[in-house]
C-alpha positions as CSV (number, residue, x, y, z in Angstrom):
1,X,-152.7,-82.1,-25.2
2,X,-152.6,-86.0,-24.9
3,X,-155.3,-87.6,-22.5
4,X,-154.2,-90.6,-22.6
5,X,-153.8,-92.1,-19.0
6,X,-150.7,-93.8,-19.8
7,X,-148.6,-90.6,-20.7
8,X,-150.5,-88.6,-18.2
9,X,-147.6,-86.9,-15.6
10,X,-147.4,-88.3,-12.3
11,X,-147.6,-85.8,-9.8
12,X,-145.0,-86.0,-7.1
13,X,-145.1,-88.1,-3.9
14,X,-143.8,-89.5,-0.8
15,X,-142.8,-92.9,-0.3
16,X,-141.4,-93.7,3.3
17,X,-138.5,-96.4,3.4
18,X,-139.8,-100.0,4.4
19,X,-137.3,-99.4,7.6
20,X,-139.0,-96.5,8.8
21,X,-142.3,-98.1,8.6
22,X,-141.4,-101.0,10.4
23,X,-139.4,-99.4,13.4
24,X,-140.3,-97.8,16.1
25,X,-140.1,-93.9,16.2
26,X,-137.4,-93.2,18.7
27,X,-137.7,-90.6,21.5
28,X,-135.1,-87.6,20.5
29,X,-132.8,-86.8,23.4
30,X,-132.1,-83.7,24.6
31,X,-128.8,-82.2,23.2
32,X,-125.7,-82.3,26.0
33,X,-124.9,-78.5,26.3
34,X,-121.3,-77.5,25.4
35,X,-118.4,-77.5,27.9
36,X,-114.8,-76.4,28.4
37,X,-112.5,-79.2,28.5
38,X,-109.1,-77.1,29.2
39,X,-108.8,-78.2,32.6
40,X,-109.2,-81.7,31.8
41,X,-107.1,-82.8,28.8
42,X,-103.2,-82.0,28.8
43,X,-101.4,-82.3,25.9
44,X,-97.7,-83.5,25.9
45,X,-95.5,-82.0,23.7
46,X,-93.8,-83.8,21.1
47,X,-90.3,-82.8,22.3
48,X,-91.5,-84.5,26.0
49,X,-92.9,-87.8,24.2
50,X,-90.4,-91.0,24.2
51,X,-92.0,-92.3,21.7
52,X,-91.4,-89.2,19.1
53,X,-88.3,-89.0,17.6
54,X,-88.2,-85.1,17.4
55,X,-85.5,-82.7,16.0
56,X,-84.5,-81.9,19.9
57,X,-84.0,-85.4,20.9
58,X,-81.3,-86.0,17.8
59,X,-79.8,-82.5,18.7
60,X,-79.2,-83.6,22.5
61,X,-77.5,-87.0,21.3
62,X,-74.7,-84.7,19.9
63,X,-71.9,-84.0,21.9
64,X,-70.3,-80.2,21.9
65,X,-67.3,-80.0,20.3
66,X,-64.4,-81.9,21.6
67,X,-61.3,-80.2,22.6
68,X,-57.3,-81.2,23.2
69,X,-56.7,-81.7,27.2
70,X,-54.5,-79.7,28.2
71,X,-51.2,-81.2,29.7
72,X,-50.8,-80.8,33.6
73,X,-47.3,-82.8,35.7
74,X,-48.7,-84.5,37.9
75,X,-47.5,-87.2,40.0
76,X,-48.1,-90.1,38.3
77,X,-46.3,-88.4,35.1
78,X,-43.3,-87.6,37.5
79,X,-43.3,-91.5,38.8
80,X,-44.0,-92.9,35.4
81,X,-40.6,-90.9,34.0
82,X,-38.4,-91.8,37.0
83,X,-39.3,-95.4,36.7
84,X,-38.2,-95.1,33.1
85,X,-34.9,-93.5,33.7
86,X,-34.5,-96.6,36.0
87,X,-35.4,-99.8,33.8
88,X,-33.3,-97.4,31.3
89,X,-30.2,-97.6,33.3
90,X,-30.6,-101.0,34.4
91,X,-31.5,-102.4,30.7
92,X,-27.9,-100.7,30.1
93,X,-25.9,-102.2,32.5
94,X,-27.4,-105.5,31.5
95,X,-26.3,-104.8,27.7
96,X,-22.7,-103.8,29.2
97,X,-22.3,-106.8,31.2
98,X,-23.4,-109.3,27.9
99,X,-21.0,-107.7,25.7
100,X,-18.1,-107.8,28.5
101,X,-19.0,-111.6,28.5
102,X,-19.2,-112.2,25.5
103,X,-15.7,-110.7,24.7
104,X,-14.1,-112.9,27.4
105,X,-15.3,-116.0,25.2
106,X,-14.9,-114.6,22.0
107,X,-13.8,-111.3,20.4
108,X,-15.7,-112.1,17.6
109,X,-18.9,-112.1,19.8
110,X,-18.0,-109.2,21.4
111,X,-17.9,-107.5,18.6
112,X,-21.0,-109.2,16.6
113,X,-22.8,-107.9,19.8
114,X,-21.5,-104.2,19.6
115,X,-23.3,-104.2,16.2
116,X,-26.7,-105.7,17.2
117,X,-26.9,-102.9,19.6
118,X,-25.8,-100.2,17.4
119,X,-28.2,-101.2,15.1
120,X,-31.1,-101.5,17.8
121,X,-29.9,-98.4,19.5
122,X,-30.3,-96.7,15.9
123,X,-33.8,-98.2,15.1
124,X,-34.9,-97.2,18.5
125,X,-34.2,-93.2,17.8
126,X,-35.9,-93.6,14.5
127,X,-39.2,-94.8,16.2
128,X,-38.6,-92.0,19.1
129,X,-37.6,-89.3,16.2
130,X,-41.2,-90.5,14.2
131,X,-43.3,-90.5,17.3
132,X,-41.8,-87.3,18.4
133,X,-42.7,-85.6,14.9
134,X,-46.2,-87.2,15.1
135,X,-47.1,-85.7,18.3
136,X,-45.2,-82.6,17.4
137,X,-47.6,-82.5,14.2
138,X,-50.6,-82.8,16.7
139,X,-49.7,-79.7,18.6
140,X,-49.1,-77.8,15.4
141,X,-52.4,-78.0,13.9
142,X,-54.2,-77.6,17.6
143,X,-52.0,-74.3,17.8
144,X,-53.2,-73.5,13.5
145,X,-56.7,-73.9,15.1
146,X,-56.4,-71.5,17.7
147,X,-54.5,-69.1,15.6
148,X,-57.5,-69.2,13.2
149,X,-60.3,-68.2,16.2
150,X,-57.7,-65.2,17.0
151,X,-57.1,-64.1,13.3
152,X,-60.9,-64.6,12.9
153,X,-61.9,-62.5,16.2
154,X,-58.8,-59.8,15.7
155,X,-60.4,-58.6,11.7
156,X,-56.5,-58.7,10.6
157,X,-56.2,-59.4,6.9
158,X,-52.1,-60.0,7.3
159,X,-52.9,-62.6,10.1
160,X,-55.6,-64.1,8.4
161,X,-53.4,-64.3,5.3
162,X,-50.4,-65.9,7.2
163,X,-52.8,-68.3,8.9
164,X,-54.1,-69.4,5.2
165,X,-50.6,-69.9,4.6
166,X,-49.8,-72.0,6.8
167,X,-53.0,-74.0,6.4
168,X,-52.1,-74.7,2.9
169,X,-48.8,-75.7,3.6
170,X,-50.2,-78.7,5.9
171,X,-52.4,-79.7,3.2
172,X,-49.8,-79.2,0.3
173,X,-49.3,-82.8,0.0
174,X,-53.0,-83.9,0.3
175,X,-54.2,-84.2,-3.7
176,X,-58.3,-83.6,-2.9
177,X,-57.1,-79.7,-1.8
178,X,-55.0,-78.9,-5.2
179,X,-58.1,-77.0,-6.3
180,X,-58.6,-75.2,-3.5
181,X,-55.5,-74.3,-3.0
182,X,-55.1,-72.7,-7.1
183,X,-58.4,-70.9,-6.0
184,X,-56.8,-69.5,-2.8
185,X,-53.6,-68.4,-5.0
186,X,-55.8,-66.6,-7.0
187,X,-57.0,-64.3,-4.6
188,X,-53.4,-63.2,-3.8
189,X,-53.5,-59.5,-4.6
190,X,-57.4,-59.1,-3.8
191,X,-58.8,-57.4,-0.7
192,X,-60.5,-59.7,1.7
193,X,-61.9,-59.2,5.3
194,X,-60.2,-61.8,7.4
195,X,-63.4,-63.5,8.0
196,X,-64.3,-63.9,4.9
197,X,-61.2,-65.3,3.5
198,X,-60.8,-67.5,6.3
199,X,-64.0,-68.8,5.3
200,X,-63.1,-69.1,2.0
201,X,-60.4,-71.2,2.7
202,X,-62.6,-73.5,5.0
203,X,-65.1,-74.2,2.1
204,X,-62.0,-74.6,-0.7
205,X,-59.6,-76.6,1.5
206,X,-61.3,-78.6,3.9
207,X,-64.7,-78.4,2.1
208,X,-63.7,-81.9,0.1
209,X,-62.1,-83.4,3.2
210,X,-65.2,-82.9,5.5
211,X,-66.8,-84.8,2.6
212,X,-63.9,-87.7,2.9
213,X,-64.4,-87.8,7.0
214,X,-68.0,-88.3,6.8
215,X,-67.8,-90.8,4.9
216,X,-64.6,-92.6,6.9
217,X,-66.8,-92.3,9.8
218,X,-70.2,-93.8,7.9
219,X,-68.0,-96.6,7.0
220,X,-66.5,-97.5,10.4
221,X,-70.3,-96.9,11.8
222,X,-71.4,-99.6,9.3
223,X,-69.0,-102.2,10.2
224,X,-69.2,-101.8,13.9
225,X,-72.8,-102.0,13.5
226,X,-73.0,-105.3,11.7
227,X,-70.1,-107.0,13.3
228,X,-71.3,-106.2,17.3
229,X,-75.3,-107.5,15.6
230,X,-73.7,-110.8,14.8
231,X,-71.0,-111.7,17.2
232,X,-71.6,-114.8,19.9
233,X,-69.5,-112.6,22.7
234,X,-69.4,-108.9,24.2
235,X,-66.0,-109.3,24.7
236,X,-65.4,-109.5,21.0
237,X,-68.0,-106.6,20.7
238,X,-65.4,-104.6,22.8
239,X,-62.4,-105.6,20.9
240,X,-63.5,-105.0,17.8
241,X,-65.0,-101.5,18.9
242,X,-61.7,-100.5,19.8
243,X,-59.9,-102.0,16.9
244,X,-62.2,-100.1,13.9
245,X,-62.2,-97.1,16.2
246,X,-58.6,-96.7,16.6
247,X,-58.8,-97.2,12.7
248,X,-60.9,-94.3,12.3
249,X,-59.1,-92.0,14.7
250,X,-55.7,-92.7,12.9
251,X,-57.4,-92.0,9.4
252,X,-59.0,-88.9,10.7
253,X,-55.5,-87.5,11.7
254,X,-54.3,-88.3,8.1
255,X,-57.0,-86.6,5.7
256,X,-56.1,-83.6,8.0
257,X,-52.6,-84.0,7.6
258,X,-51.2,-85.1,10.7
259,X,-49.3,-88.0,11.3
260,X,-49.5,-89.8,14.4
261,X,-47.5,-92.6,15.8
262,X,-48.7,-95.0,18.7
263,X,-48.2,-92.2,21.3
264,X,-49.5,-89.7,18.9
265,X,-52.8,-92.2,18.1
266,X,-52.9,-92.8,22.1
267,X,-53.2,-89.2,22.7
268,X,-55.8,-88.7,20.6
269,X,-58.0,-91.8,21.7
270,X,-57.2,-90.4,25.4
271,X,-58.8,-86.8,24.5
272,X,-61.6,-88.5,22.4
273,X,-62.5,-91.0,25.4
274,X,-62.3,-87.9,27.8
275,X,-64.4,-85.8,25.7
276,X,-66.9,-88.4,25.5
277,X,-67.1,-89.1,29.3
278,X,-67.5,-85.5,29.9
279,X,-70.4,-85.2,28.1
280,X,-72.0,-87.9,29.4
281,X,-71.6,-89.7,25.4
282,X,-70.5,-93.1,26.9
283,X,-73.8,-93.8,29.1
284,X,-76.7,-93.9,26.3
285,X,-78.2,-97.1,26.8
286,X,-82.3,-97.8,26.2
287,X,-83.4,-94.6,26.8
288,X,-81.6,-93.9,23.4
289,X,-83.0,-96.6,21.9
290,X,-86.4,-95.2,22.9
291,X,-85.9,-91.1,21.6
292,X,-83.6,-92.3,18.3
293,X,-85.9,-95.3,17.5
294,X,-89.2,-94.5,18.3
295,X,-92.7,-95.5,17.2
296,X,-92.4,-99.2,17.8
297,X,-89.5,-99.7,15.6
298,X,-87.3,-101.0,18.3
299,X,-89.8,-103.9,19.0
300,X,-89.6,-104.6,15.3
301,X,-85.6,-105.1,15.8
302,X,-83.7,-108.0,17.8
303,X,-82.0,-107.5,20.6
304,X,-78.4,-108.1,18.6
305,X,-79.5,-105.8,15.7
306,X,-80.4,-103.1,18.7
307,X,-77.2,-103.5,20.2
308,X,-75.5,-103.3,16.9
309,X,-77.4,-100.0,15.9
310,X,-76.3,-98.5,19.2
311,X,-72.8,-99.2,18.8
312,X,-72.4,-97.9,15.4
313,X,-73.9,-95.2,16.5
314,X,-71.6,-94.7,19.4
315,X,-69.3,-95.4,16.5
316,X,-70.4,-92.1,14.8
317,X,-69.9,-90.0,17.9
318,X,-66.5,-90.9,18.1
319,X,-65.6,-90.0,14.4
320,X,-67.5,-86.9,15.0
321,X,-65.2,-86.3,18.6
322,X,-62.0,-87.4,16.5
323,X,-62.8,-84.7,13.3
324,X,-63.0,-82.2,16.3
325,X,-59.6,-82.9,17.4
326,X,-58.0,-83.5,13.7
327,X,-59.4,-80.2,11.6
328,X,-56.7,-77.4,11.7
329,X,-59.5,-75.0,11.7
330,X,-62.7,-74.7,13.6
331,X,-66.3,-75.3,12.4
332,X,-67.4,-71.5,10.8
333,X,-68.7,-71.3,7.6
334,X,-69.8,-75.4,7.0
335,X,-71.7,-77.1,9.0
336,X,-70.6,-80.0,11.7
337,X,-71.7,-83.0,11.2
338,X,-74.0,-84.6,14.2
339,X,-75.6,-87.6,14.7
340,X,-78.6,-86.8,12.6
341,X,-76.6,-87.5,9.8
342,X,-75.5,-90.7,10.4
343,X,-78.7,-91.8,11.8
344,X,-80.8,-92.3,8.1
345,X,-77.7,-94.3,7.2
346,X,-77.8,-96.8,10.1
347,X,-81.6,-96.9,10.6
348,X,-83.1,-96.7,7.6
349,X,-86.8,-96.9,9.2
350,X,-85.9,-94.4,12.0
351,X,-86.9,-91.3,9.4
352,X,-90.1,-93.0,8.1
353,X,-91.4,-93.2,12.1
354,X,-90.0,-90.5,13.2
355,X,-89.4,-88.1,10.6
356,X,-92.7,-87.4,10.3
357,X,-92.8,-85.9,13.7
358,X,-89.5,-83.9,13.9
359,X,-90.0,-80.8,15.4
């Protein structure tokens, strides 16, 4: 064993920090007992928070599903035809007493003039015959619609069939539903439940057009959006809103084969207008701003972008009211679109703040 000092062990020892040797020892305080704070601190829920964009907040921005009107006589209608029949009869003796003039200076104006109105008389039951089958379109794929919920709720496989019929006879000339519509021909001599082959023919027929409509309706959404950000006036804000939404509307009714005219494309802006004010869709103002855009990220935008984010939103819930009114069959086996799918596309930051938090 080595007794050399120098590679002699140490033993072990304490050697207090120069801190603790210079302060002061403190006096130790008596622990607080423990307590119950339940009647003291109240949580709020996130659904309750305006500051939380939750699930339920996007879910009450969507409006139910929007319906037809259904059309009442009423007095106005009855005063609005008998003033027609009127300016009708007096537009006509105005036209007889031309051409009687006109053939006391001139037979060859007379009859120059008996031509012009032939041919404006002609052109004028061409527009009434094309806004007449527009409208009559309308009604035919409400009524499909209808006859789908019955075929659907009555289990019969020969009305379901007949109804499937029919539904691919409006779509016949629509390229996107050839596939679907060689798949539906190939379940011809198969036994289906009504349900289900309704179903089938949602997801085959009007699964590709759902796809088209979305993105019609992301696209008018977008424009709106960055047109009403950037524009000096609210009055062009409202123009143009009406403009790209009349646009949409008359797209809408032609993916899903209808063919309106100007009364046909009224009608439906009428319903869709209705539908909204209903619901209550019209009157969102900042307390949507505050539930969709939560988290501060509305005092990160300009009042002009806001405005334009609001309105293309609004935008969307148009689009949404006019695919209620355009589909020939009712929302069963795919899902509607709602404004939580538009709303990642128009706010990109809205889903990083709130997101997160979604119930």
């Amino acid at each position: 064993m080595n007794d050399d000092p120098k590679h002699r062990p140490r033993k072990p020892a304490v050697f207090p920090m120069e801190s603790e040797t210079r302060s002061a020892p403190r006096a130790q305080t008596p622990g607080r007992p423990p307590a119950s704070f339940s009647d003291e601190i109240t949580m709020t829920p996130d659904a309750e928070d305006p500051f939380i964009t939750t699930t339920a907040a996007i879910e009450a921005l969507e409006p139910p599903e929007a319906r037809p009107r259904r059309s009442r006589l009423s007095f106005g209608k009855v005063a609005a035809g008998a003033l027609a029949i009127v300016l009708s009869l007096a537009m006509g003796l105005w036209i007889d007493r031309l051409v009687r003039d006109l053939f006391s200076r001139a037979d060859w104006l007379g009859y120059a003039a008996i031509a012009v109105v032939a041919v404006g008389i002609l052109a004028f039951l061409v527009v009434v015959g094309r806004e007449l089958a527009g409208l009559t379109q309308l009604t035919a794929i409400q009524t499909l619609k209808s006859e789908v919920g019955e075929a659907a709720a009555l289990g019969s496989g020969k009305a379901a069939r007949a109804t499937t019929a029919r539904l691919v006879q409006l779509l016949a000339a629509n390229p996107r539903t050839a596939r679907g519509r060689a798949r539906l021909a190939e379940t011809e001599g198969e036994i289906i439940d009504a349900p289900h082959l309704l179903e089938l023919a949602e997801r085959e027929l009007l699964a590709p057009l759902d796809r088209d409509a979305r993105r019609i309706i992301l696209a008018a959404s977008k424009r709106v959006s960055i047109v009403t950000a950037v524009s000096p006036r609210a009055l062009v804000d409202l123009g143009y809103v009406l403009y790209e939404s009349a646009r949409m509307i008359r797209a809408m009714a032609e993916l899903y084969g209808g063919r309106p005219g100007t009364l046909g494309l009224l009608r439906l802006m009428r319903d869709v207008i209705a539908h909204l004010a209903v619901t209550g869709s019209i009157a969102a103002g900042d307390s949507l701003i505050q539930q969709v855009l939560g988290h501060g990220l509305a005092s990160k935008l300009s009042a002009r972008l806001g405005e334009g984010v609001i309105n293309g939103l609004m935008t969307a819930r148009i689009g949404i009211a006019a695919m209620d009114l355009c589909r020939p069959m009712p929302f069963r086996a795919l899902k509607r679109p709602g404004i939580g799918d538009f709303l990642a596309d128009l706010t990109p930051g809205a889903s990083k703040y709130g997101g997160s938090n979604g119930a």
